[in-house]
C-alpha positions as CSV (number, residue, x, y, z in Angstrom):
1,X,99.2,110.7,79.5
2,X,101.0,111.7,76.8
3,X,103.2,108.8,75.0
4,X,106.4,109.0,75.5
5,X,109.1,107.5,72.5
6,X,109.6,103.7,72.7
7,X,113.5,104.4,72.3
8,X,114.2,107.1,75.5
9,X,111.8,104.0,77.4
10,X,113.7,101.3,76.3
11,X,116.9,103.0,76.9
12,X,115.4,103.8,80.9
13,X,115.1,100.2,80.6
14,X,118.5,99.3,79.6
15,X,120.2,99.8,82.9
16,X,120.4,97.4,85.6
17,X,120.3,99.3,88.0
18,X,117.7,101.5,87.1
19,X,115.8,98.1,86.6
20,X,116.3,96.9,90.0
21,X,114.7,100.7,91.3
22,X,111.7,99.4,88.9
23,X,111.2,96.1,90.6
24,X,111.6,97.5,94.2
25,X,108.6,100.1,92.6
26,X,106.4,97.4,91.8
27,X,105.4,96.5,95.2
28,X,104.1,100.6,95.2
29,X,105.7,104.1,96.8
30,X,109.0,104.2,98.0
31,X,111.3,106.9,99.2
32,X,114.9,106.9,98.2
33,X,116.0,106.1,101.2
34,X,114.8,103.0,100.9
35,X,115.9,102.1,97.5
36,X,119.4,102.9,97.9
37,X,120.3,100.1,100.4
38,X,118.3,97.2,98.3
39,X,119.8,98.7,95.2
40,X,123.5,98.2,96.7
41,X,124.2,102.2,95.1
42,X,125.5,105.1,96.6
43,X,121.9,107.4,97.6
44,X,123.5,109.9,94.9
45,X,124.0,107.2,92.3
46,X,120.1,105.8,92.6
47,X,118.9,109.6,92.5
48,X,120.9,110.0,89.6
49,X,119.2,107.3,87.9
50,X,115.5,107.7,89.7
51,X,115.9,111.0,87.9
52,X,116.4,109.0,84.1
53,X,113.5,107.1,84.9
54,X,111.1,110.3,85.8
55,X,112.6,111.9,82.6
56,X,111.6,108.7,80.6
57,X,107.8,109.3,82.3
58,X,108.6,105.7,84.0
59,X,107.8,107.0,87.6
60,X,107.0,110.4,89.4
61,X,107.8,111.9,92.6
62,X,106.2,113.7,95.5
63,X,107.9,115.3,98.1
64,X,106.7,115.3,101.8
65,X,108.8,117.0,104.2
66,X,112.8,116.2,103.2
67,X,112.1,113.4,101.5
68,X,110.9,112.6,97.9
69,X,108.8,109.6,97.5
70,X,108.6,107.4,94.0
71,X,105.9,105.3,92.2
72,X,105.7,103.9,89.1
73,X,103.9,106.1,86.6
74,X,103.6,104.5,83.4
75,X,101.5,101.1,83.3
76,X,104.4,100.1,80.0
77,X,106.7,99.1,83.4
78,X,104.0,96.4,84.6
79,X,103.9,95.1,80.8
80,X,107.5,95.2,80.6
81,X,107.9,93.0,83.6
82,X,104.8,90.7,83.3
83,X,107.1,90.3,79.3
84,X,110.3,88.9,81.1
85,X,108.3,86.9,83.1
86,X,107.6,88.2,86.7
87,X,105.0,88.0,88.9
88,X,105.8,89.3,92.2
89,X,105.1,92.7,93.2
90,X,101.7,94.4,94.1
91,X,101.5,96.1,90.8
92,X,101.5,92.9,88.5
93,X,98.9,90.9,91.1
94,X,96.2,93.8,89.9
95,X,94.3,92.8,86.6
96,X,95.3,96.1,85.4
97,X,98.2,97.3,87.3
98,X,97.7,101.2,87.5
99,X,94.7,102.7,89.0
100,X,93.4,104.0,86.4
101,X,95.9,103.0,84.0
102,X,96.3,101.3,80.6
103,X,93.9,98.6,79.7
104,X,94.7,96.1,77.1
């Protein structure tokens, strides 16, 4: 993985909505049909803004059938979040929460 600049992350970061799509993330692969209600956005809105994150290299996608499907990409968004103090999601339970991921 290629690292991306601290600034275009911290700036995906900046938004609260686009945080709240993170959180939802942690807990692994969701489809935006399913973020959009939790999120309290229109579906167009939270695609807009699922599409900041993938640009950042936050998440990727995968389409099956209609729908696209999200997961958190970068292991950065499980630091952030373990940072401000969270520890719910599936993600932040792992010792290192990508498969494969970033080890410290």
């Amino acid at each position: 993985m290629s690292e991306k600049n601290p600034i275009a992350i911290l700036k995906a970061l900046s938004d609260e909505t686009r945080l709240k799509i993170l959180e939802l993330l942690l807990d692994g692969e969701k489809c935006v049909c399913e973020i959009f209600p939790k999120v309290k956005r229109t579906q167009s809105t939270v695609s807009t803004q699922l599409g900041t994150l993938e640009k950042a290299g936050l998440i990727e996608s995968r389409r099956q059938g209609k729908k696209i499907f999200y997961k958190i990409k970068n292991p950065v968004v499980c630091d952030v979040f373990k940072a401000l103090g969270y520890s719910k999601g599936a993600l932040l339970e792992k010792i290192c929460c990508m498969q494969g991921g970033h080890k410290k």
